[in-house]
C-alpha positions as CSV (number, residue, x, y, z in Angstrom):
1,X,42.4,-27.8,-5.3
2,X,42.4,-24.2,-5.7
3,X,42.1,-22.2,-9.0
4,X,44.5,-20.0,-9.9
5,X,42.6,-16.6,-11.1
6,X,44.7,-16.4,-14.2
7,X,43.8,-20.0,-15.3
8,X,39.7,-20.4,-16.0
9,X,40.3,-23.6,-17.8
10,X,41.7,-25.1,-14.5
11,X,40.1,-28.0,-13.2
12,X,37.1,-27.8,-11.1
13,X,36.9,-29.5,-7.6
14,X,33.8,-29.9,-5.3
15,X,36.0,-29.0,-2.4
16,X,35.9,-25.2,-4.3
17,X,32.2,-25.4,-4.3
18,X,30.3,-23.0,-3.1
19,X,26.2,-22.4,-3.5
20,X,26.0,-18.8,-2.7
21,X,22.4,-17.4,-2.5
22,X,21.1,-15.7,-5.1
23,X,18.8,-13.2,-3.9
24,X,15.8,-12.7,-6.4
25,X,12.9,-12.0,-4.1
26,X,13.4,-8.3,-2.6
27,X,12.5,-4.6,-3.0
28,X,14.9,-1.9,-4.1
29,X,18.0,-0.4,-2.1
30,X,18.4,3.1,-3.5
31,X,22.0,2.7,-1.8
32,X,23.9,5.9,-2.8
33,X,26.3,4.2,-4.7
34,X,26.0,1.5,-6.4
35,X,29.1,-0.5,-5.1
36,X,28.0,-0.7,-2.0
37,X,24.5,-2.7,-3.8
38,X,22.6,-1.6,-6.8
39,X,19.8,-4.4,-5.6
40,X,16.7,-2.7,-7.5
41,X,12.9,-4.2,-8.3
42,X,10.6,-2.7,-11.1
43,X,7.4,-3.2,-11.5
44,X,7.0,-6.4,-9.0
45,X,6.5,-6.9,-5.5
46,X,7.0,-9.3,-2.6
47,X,4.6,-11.8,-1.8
48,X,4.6,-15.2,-0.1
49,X,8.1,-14.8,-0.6
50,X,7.9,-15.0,-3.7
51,X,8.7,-11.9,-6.5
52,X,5.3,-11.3,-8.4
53,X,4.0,-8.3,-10.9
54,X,3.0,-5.1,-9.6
55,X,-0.5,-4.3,-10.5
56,X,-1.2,-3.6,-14.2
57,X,-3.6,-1.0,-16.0
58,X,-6.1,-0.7,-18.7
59,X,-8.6,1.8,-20.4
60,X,-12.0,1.6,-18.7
61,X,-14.2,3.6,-19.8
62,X,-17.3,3.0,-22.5
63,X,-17.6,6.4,-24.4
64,X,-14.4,8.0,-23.7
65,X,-13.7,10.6,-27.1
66,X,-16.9,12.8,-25.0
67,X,-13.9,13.7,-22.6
68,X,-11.8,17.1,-22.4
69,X,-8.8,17.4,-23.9
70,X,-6.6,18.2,-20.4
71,X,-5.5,15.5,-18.3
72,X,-6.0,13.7,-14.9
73,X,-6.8,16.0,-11.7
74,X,-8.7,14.5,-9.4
75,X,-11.0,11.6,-8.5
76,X,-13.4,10.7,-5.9
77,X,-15.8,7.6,-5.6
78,X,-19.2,8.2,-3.8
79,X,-19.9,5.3,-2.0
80,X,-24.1,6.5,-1.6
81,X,-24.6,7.5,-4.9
82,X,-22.6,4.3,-6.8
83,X,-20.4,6.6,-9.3
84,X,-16.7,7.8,-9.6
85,X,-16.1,11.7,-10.3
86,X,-13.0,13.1,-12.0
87,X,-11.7,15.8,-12.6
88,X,-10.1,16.4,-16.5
89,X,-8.9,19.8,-17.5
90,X,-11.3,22.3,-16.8
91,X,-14.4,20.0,-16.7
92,X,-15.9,17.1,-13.9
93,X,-17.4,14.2,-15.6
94,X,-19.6,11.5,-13.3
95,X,-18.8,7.9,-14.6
96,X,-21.5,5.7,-13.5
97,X,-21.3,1.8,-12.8
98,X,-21.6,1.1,-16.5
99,X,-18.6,3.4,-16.8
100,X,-20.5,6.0,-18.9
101,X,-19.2,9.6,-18.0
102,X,-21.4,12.6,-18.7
103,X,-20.2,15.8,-17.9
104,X,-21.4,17.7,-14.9
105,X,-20.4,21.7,-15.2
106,X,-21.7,23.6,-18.2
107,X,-18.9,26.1,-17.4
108,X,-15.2,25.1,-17.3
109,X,-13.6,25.3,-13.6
110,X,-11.5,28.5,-13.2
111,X,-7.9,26.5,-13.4
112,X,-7.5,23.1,-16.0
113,X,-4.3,22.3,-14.3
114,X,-2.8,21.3,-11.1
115,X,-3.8,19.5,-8.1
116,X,-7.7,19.0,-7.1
117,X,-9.4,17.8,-4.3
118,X,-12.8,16.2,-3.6
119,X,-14.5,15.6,-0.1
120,X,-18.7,14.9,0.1
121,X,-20.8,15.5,3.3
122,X,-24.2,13.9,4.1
123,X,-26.1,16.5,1.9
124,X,-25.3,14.5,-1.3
125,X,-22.9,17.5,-2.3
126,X,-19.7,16.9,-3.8
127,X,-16.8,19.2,-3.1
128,X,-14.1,19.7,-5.2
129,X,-11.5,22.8,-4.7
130,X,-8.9,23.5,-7.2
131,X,-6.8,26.5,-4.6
132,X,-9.1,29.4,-7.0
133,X,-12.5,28.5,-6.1
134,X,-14.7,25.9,-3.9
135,X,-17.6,24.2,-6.1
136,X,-20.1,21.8,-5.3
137,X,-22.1,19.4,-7.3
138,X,-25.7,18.4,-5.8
139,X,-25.6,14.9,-7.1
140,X,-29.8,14.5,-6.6
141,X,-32.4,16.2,-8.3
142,X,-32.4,19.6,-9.2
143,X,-28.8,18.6,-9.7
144,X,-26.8,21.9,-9.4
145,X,-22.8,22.6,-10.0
146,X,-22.4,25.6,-8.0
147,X,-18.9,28.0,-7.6
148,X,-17.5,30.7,-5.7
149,X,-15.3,33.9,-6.5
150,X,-15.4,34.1,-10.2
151,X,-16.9,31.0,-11.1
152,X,-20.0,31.7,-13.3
153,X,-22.5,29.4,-12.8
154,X,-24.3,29.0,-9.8
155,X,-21.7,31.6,-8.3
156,X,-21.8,31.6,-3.9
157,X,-19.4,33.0,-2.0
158,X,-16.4,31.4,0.0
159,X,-15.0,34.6,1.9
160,X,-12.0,33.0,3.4
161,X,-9.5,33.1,0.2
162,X,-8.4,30.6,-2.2
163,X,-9.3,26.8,-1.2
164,X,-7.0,24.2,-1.2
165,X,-7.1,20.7,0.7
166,X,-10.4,19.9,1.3
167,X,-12.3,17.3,3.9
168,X,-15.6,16.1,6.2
169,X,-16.1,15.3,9.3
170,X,-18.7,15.6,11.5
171,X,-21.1,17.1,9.0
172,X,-19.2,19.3,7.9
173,X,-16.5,20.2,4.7
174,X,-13.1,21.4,6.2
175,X,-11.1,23.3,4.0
176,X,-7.3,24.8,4.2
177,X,-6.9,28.1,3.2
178,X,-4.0,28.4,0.9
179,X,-1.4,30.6,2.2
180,X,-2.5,31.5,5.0
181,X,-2.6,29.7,9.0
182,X,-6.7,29.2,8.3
183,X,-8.6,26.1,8.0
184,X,-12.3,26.5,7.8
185,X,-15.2,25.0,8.3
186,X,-18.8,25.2,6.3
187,X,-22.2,25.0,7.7
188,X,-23.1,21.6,8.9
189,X,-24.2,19.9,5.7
190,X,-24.5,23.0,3.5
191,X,-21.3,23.4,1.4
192,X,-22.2,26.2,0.1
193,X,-21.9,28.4,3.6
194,X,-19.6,29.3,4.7
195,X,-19.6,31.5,7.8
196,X,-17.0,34.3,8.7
197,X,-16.6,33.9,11.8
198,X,-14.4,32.4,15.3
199,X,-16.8,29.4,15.3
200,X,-15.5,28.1,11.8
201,X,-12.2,29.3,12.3
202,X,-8.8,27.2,13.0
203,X,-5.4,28.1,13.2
204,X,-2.3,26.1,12.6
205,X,-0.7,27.5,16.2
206,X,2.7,25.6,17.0
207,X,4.8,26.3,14.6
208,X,5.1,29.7,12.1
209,X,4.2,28.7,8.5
210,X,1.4,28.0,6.5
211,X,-1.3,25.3,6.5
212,X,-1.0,22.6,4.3
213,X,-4.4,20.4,4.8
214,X,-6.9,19.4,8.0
215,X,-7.1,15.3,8.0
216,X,-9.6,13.2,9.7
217,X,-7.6,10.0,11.1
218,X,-9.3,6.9,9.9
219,X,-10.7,5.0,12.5
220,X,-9.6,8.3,14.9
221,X,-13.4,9.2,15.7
222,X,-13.3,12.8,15.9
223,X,-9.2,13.1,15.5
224,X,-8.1,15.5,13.4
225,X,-4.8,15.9,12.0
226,X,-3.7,19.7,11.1
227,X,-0.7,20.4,8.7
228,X,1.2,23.1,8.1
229,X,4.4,23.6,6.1
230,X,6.6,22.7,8.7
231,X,4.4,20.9,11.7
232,X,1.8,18.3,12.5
233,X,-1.0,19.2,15.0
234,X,-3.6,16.7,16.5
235,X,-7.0,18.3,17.4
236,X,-10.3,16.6,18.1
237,X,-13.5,17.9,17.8
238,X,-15.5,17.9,21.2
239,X,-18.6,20.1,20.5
240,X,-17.6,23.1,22.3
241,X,-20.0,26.2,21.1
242,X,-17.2,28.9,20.6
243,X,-15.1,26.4,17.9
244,X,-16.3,22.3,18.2
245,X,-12.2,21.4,18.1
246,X,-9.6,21.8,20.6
247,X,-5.8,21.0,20.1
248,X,-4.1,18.5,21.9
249,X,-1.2,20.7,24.0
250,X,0.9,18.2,24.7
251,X,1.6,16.4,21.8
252,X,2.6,17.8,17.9
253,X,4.0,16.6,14.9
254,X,7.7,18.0,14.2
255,X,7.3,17.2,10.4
256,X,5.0,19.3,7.9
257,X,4.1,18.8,4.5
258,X,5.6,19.6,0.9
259,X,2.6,19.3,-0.9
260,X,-1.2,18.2,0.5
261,X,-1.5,16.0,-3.0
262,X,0.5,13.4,-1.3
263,X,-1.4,12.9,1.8
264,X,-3.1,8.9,2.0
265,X,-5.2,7.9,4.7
266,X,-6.6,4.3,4.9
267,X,-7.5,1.3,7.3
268,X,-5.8,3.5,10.0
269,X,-2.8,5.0,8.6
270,X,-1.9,8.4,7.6
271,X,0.7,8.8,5.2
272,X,2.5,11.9,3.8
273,X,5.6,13.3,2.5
274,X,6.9,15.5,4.7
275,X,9.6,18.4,5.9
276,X,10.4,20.9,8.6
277,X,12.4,23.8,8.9
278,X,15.9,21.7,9.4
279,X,15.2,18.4,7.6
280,X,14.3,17.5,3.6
281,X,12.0,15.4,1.9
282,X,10.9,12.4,4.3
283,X,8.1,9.7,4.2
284,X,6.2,9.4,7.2
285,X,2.9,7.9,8.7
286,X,1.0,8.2,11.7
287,X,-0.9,5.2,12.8
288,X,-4.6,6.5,15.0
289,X,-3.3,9.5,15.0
290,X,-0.8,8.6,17.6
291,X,3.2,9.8,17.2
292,X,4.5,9.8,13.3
293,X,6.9,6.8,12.5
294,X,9.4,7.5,9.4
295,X,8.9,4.9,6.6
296,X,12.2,5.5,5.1
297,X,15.4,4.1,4.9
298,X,19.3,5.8,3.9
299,X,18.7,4.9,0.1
300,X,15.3,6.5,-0.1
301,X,16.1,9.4,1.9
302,X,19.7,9.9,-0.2
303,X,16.9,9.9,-3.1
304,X,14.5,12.2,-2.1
305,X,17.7,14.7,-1.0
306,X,18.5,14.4,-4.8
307,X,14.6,15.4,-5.5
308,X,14.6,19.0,-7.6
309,X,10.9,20.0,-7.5
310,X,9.6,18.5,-4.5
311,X,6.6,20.4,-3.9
312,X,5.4,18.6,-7.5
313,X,4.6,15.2,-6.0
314,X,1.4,13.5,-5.5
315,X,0.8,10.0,-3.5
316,X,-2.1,7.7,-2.3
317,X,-2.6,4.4,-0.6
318,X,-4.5,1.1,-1.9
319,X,-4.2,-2.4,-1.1
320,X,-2.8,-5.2,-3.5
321,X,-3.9,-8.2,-2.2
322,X,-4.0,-7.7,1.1
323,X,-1.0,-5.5,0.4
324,X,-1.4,-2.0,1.9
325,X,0.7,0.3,-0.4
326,X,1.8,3.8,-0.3
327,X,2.6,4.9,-4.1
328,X,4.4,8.3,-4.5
329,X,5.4,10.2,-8.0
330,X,7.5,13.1,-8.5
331,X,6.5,13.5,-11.9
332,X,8.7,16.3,-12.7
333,X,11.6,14.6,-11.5
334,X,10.4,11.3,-13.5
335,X,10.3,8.9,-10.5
336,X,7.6,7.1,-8.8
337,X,7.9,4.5,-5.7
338,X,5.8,1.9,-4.2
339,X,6.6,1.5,-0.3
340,X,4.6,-1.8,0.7
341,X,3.7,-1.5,4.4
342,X,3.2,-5.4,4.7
343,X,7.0,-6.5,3.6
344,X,8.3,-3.1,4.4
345,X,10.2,-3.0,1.5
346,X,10.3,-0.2,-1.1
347,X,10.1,-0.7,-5.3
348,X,10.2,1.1,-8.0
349,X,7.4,1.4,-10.2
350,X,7.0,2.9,-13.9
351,X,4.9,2.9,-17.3
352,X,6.0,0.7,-20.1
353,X,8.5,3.3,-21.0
354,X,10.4,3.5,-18.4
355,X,9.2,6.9,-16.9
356,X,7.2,7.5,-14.2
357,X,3.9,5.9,-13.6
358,X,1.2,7.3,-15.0
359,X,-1.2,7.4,-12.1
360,X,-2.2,10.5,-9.9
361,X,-4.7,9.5,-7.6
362,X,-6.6,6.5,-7.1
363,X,-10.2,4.5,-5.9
364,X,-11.9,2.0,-4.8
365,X,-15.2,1.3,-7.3
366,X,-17.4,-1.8,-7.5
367,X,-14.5,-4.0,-6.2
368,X,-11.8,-2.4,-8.0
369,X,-9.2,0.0,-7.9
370,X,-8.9,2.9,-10.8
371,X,-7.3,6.1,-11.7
372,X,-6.6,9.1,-13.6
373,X,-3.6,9.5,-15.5
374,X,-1.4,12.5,-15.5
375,X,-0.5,11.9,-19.0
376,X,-4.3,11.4,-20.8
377,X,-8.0,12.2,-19.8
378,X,-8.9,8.3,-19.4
379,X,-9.8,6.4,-16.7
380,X,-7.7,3.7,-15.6
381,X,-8.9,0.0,-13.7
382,X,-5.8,-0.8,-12.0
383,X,-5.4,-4.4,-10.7
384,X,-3.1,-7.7,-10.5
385,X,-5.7,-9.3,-12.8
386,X,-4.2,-6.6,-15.7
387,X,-0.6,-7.5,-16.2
388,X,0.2,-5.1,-18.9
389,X,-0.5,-1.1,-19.6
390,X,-3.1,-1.6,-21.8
391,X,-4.1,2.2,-23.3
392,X,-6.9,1.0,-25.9
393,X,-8.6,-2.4,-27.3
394,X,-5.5,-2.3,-29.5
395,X,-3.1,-1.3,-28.0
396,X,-1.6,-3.6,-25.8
397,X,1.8,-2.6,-24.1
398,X,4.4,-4.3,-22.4
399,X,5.3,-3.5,-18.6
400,X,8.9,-4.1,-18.2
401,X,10.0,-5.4,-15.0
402,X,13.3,-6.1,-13.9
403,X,15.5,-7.5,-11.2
404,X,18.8,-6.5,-10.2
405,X,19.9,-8.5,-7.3
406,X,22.6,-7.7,-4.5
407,X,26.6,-8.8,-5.5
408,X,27.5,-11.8,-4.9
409,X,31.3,-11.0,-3.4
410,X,33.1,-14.4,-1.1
411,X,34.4,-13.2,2.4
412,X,38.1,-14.0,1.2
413,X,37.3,-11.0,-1.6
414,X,39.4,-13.4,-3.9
415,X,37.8,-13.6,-7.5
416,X,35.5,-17.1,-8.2
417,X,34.4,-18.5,-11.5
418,X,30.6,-18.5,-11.7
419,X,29.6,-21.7,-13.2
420,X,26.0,-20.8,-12.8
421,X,23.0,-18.6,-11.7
422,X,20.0,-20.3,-11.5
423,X,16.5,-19.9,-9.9
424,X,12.9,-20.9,-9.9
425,X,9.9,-19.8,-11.7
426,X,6.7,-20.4,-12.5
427,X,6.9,-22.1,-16.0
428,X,4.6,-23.6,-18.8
429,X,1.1,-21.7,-18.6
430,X,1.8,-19.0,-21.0
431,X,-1.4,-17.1,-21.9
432,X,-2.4,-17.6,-25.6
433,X,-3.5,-14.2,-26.0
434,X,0.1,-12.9,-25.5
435,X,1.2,-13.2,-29.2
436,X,5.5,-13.1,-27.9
437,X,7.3,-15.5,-26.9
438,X,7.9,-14.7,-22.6
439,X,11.4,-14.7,-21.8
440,X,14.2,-13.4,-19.5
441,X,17.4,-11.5,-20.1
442,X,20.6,-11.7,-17.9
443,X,23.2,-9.2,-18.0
444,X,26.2,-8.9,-15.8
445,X,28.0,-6.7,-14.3
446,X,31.8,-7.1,-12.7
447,X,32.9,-3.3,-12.2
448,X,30.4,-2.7,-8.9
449,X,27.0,-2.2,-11.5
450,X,29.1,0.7,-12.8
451,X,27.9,-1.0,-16.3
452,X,26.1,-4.0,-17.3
453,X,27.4,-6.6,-20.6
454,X,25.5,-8.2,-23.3
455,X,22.0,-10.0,-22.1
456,X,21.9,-13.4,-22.8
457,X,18.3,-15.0,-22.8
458,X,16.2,-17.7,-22.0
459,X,12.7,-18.5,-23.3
460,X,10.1,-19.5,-21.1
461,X,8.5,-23.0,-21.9
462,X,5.0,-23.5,-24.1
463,X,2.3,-24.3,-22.3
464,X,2.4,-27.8,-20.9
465,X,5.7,-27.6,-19.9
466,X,6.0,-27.0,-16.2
467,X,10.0,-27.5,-15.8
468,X,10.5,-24.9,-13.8
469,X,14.2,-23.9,-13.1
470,X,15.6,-21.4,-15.1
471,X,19.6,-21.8,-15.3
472,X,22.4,-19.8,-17.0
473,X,25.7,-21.7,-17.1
474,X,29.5,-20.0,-17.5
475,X,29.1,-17.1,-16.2
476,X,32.5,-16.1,-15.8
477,X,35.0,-14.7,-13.5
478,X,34.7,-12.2,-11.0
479,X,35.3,-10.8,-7.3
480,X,32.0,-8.7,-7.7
481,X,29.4,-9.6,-9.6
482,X,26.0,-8.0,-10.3
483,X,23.3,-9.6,-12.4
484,X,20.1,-8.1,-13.8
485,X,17.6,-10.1,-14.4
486,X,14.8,-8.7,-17.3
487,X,11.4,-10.3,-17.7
488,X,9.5,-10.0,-21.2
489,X,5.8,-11.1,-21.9
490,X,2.6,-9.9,-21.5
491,X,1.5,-12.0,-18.5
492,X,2.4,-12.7,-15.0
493,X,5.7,-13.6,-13.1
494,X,6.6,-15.8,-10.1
495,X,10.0,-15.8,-9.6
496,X,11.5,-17.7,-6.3
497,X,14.8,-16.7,-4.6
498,X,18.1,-19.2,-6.7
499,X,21.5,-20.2,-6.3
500,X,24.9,-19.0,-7.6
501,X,27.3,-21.8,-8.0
502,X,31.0,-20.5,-7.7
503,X,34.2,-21.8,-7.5
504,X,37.4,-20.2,-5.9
């Protein structure tokens, strides 16, 4: 039998039975309208097929109220002397593993806001450039912090102009000389010369514009990869007396960079925002160096076109079990996106309000990840084994995460009944410690996710209680339905793709 669409309370037959997928494991579309699909994940990714949290946050450090007032800049984790540096405001603090931070310049740096960068050679000096001066901590006995131009204490000179993305390799610090085509090198081992002349000197030479940063390739032996605003250029350093690199002729990058701050290079991969003189915003990587591959899709690029301050965007890579991830934030525009390299999917990621996620740059420490913040001067551990924002002892705060999945439309386009959506999640270990009940919202939309109706919710079990399908029954008529699916608690998620029973 087949319902008629103005009679609901007709009869159901199995005949009219269809199971039609209901697609809960996936990343986000960014279609550019949301007809077409509004399919969107926040704050979870893919793995094992499976739809699981994105990594959650919490306060790390021991004596934090010693810190500056300013917020997240910079940080760097030095693998030979065991300690993180960061950069807050005006001052750099070293946080050792104990997670103590004692502050390392007497004098303030000469800018307390905007991007830094951090490099170390083999002379136990750490570099950190801020695009008004160079300075370098001597992390070993007589422990110096040294600066150039104006900087007071310690003052040395950098002749070459203002600093901006900074590097090593080879045993010595590269730096890119903002506005300009320069990118210098110091004196092997000795950040603090910095010789004037050819045999430290490169050029950014293909392409007209500025250069934008000098990267070494992981696992690229002496590669180099040179940016400038509009081009990519690979040079290697072979030892030659006059200037130790030489540019590969044949072979360039047709895409520059918007801003250096969201350049990411590990395992192999180097990933980067980037733009020429005829194209906008577009993520790409470069694998060993060898020819750049574009990471995005439509969606994302019909995003980024949409970006309105995209030089204000910073990005890094870290791995989520075994997950290698690329995490970009244009915090001015109030978005930040997770591109996982392993599913090749794309998600959107966000603090517990909503807005974009709080961290700026991030590192590996003692078998960890952790950041700074662009919105505090803490230090953040940033991990799956966190599943919540967690800001202070007491205060605990909810991540929201959310699911909307793609329409379910029938190939006839005729309207159905929904009898149900159901799917299947892991159920019955609630963590005591949670203090809410966890539970899940659906809301639906039949206008093309134009607009969403009333949530209607269902609470997960108490511990013990393992049932695990989670099933909302008369859902209505439609020809195009959308439904959003909201998760609430304090711990973690594993949500498995469902079914959507429907009847014509």
């Amino acid at each position: 039998m087949t319902l008629q669409s103005n009679n609901p309370v007709a009869p159901l037959s199995q005949q009219d039975r269809q199971d039609v997928p209901l697609k809960m494991v996936g990343g986000s579309n960014f279609g550019r309208y949301s007809k077409i699909s509004a399919e969107k994940t926040t704050n979870m990714i893919v793995s094992d097929n499976a739809l699981v949290p994105y990594a959650g946050y919490k306060s790390i450090l021991q004596n934090p109220l010693i810190l500056s007032t300013g917020v997240g800049r910079g940080i760097y984790s030095s693998t030979d002397g065991n300690f993180i540096i960061m950069v807050i405001g005006g001052d750099v603090y070293r946080v050792n593993h104990t997670f103590n931070a004692q502050l390392v310049n007497v004098v303030p740096l000469l800018t307390s806001s905007g991007d830094v960068f951090i490099t170390e050679n083999n002379n136990k000096e750490i570099v950190i450039t801020d695009g008004e001066a160079v300075y370098v901590y001597l992390w070993v006995s007589p422990y110096t912090f040294s600066g150039s131009g104006g900087y007071t204490q310690n003052n040395f000179l950098f002749p070459w102009g203002k600093p901006g993305y900074c590097s090593f390799q080879n045993g010595r610090v590269i730096i890119a000389v903002v506005g300009t085509q320069d990118w210098v090198l110091s004196a092997p081992n000795n950040a603090l010369s910095w010789p004037m002349d050819a045999q430290h000197q490169g050029k950014v030479q293909s392409k007209p514009g500025f250069v934008q940063a000098a990267v070494p390739v992981p696992g690229g032996g002496n590669n180099l990869l040179v940016f400038g605003s509009t081009v990519g250029e690979s040079w290697t350093d072979v030892g030659t007396a006059l200037f130790p690199y030489q540019r590969n002729s044949t072979f360039n990058i047709d895409y520059g960079i918007t801003n250096p701050s969201t350049i990411a290079a590990l395992d192999n991969f180097v990933v980067w925002i980037s733009t020429n003189e005829s194209a906008g915003p577009t993520l790409m990587y470069s694998k060993g160096g060898g020819d750049p591959q574009s990471i995005s899709t439509d969606g994302i690029d019909f995003l980024l076109s949409k970006i309105k301050f995209p030089t204000s965007a910073t990005g890094f890579l870290f791995r989520q079990d075994g997950h290698l991830i690329y995490q970009f934030t244009f915090n001015q525009d109030n978005l930040s996106i997770a591109y996982d390299f392993e599913t090749e999917l794309p998600f959107n990621v966000t603090d517990e309000k909503l807005d974009y996620h709080p961290a700026r740059q991030v590192v590996y420490f003692n078998g960890s990840y952790y950041f700074v913040s662009f919105n505090d001067n803490k230090l953040y551990q940033f991990d799956t084994s966190t599943t919540n924002a967690q800001y202070d002892l007491d205060d605990i705060r909810e991540i929201p995460r959310i699911r909307i999945c793609p329409p379910l439309r029938l190939t006839s386009q005729r309207q159905f009944i929904c009898r149900s959506l159901a799917f299947t999640t892991e159920n019955g270990l609630l963590n005591p410690q949670d203090g809410i009940t966890a539970a899940v919202d659906l809301s639906i939309s039949r206008n093309g996710a134009a607009s969403f109706g009333n949530s209607v919710r269902r609470e997960m079990n108490p511990s013990g209680g393992y049932k695990s399908r989670f099933i909302w029954q008369s859902c209505g008529m439609a020809n195009d339905l959308t439904p959003q699916f909201r998760f609430y608690g304090l711990g973690r998620w594993v949500v498995m793709d469902g079914i959507a029973e429907v009847y014509q």
